[in-house]
Wavefront OBJ file of the C-alpha trace (Angstrom):
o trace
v 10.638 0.401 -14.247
v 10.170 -1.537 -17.189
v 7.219 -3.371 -17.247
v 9.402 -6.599 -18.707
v 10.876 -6.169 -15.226
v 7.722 -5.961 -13.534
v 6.069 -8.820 -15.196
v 9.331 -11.020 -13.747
v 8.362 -10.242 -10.444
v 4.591 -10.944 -11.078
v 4.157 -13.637 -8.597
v 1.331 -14.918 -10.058
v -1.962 -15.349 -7.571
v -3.796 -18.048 -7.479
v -6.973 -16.854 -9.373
v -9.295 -18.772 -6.816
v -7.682 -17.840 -3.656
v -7.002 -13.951 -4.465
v -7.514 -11.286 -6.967
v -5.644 -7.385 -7.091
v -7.802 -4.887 -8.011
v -6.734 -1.190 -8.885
v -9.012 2.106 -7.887
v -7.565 5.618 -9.545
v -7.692 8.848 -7.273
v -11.150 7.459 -5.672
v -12.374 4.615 -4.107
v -15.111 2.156 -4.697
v -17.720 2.609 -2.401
v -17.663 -1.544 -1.934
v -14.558 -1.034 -0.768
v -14.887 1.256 1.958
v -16.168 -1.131 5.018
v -13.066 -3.496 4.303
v -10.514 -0.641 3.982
v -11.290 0.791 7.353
v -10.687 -2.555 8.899
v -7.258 -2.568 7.308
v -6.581 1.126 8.369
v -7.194 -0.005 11.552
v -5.326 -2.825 11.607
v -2.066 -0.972 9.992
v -1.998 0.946 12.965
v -1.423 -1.911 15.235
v -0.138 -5.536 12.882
v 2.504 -3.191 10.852
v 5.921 -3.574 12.022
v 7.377 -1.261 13.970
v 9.678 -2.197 16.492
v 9.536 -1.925 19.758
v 6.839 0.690 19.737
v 3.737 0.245 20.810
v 0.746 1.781 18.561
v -3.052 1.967 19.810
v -5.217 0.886 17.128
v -6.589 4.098 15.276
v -10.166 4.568 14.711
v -11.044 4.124 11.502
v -14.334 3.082 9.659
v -15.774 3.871 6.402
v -16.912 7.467 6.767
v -13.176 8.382 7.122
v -11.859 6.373 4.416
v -14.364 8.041 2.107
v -13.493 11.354 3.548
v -9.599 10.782 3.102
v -10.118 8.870 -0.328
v -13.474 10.163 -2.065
v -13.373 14.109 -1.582
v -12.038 16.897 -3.731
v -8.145 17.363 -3.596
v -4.915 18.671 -5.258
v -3.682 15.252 -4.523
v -3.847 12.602 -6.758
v -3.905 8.779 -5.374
v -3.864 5.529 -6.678
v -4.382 2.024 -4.265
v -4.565 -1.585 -5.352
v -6.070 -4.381 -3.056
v -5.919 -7.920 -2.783
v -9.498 -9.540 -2.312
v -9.630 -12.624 -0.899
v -12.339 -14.665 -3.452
v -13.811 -17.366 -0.952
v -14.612 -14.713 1.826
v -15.175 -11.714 -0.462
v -13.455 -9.421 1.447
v -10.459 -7.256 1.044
v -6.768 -8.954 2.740
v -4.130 -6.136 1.508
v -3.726 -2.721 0.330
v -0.855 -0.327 -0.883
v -1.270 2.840 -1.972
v 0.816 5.688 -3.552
v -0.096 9.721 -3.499
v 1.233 12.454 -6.084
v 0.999 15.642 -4.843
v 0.143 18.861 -7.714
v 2.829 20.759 -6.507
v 5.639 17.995 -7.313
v 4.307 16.130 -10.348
v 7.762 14.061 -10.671
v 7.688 12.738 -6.992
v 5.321 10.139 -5.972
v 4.888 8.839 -2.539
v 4.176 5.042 -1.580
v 2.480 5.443 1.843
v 0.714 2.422 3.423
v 1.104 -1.108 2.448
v -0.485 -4.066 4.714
v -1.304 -7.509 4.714
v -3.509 -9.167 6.913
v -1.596 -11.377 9.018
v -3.853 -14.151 8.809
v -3.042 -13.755 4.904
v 0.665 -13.351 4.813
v 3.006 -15.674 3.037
v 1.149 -15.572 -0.143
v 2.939 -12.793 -2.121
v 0.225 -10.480 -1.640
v 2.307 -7.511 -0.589
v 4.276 -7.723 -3.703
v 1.325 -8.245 -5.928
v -0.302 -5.411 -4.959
v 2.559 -3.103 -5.078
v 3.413 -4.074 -8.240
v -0.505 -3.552 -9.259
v 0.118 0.220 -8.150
v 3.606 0.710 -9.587
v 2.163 -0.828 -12.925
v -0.764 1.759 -12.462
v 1.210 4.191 -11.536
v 3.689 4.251 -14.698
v 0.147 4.458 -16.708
v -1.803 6.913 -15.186
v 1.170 9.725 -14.563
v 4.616 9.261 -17.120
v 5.320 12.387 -15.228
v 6.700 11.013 -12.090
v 9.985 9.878 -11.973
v 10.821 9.138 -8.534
v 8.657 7.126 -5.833
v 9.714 7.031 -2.271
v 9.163 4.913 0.572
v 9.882 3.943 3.701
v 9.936 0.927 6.563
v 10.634 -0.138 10.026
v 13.950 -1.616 9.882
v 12.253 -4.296 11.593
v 10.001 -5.076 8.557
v 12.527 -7.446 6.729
v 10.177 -8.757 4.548
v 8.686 -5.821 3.076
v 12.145 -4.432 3.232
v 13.043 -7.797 0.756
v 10.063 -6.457 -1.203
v 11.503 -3.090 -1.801
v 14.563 -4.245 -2.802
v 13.527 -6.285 -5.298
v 11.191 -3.586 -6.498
v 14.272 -1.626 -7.400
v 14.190 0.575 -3.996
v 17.321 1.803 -2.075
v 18.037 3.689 0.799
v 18.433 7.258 0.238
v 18.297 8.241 4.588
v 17.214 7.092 7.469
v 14.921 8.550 10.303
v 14.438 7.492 13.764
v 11.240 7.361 15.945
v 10.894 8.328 19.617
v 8.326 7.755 21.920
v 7.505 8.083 25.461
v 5.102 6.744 27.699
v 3.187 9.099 29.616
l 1 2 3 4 5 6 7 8 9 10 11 12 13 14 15 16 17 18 19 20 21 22 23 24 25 26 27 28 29 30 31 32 33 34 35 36 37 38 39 40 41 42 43 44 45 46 47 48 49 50 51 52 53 54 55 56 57 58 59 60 61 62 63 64 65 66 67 68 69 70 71 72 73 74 75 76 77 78 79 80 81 82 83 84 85 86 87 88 89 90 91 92 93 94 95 96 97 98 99 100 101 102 103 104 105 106 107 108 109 110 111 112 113 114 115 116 117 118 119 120 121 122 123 124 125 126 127 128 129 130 131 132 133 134 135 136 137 138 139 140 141 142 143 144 145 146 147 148 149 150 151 152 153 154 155 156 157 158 159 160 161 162 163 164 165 166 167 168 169 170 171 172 173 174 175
């Protein structure tokens, strides 16, 4: 995408209330404490119909584990820190692996609900697909996906230039 493009849809934070940051294939160990709280809570505040998720257990050690050790894949997340608390509000993230160089993957993207409304999902996507475009010219598709039920990042996507290429469909069953 070109960044003229991007820089349209920059929706311009307010520099007191929130800052994006960008990490490259690693994360910063300040960041680790915060991102396991979101981890956790994208198991349980994201979307996704009528299913009911139990909140994962996430904390630190495994966010350094999935983010901070040796692999073939290559990452790159950007965050939205919330400047009065400190802390960290939002994350997206997007994963190349070596064996397709040309296909990138945009996994997880979550906003606190307690911070929604405040363009924070699209900042920080855009954060990623601007770091993105830097970091590897090689790519030249990105997928994603998202609950029907997830209008608004759904809106998001679509303004980011996303269409549908499928649909899949979830089943679960109580036990």
């Amino acid at each position: 995408m070109a960044e003229g493009t991007l820089a349209a849809l920059d929706p311009g934070l307010d520099p007191t209330a929130y800052v994006v940051l960008t990490s490259v294939d690693r994360l910063p160990e300040e960041w680790l404490e915060d991102r396991a709280l979101l981890a956790r809570r994208m198991s349980t505040d994201a979307p996704s119909g009528d299913i009911e998720l139990d909140e994962e257990d996430w904390d630190a050690e495994r966010v350094r584990q999935q983010w901070n050790t040796p692999s073939p894949v290559w990452g790159v997340e950007s965050v939205a820190r919330h400047v009065p608390s400190g802390r960290l509000v939002a994350f997206t993230d997007i994963f190349v692996r070596s064996g397709q160089p040309d296909l990138a993957v945009q996994s997880d993207t979550l906003v606190l609900c307690e911070h929604r409304g405040n363009a924070l999902g699209l900042a920080v996507k855009l954060a990623n697909l601007r770091a993105l475009q830097c970091e590897r010219a090689d790519v030249r598709i990105v997928r994603t996906w998202n609950a029907d039920t997830n209008t608004h990042m759904v809106a998001i996507n679509e303004r980011l230039g996303f269409t549908v290429t499928g649909w899949t469909r979830e089943w679960a069953k109580d036990l």
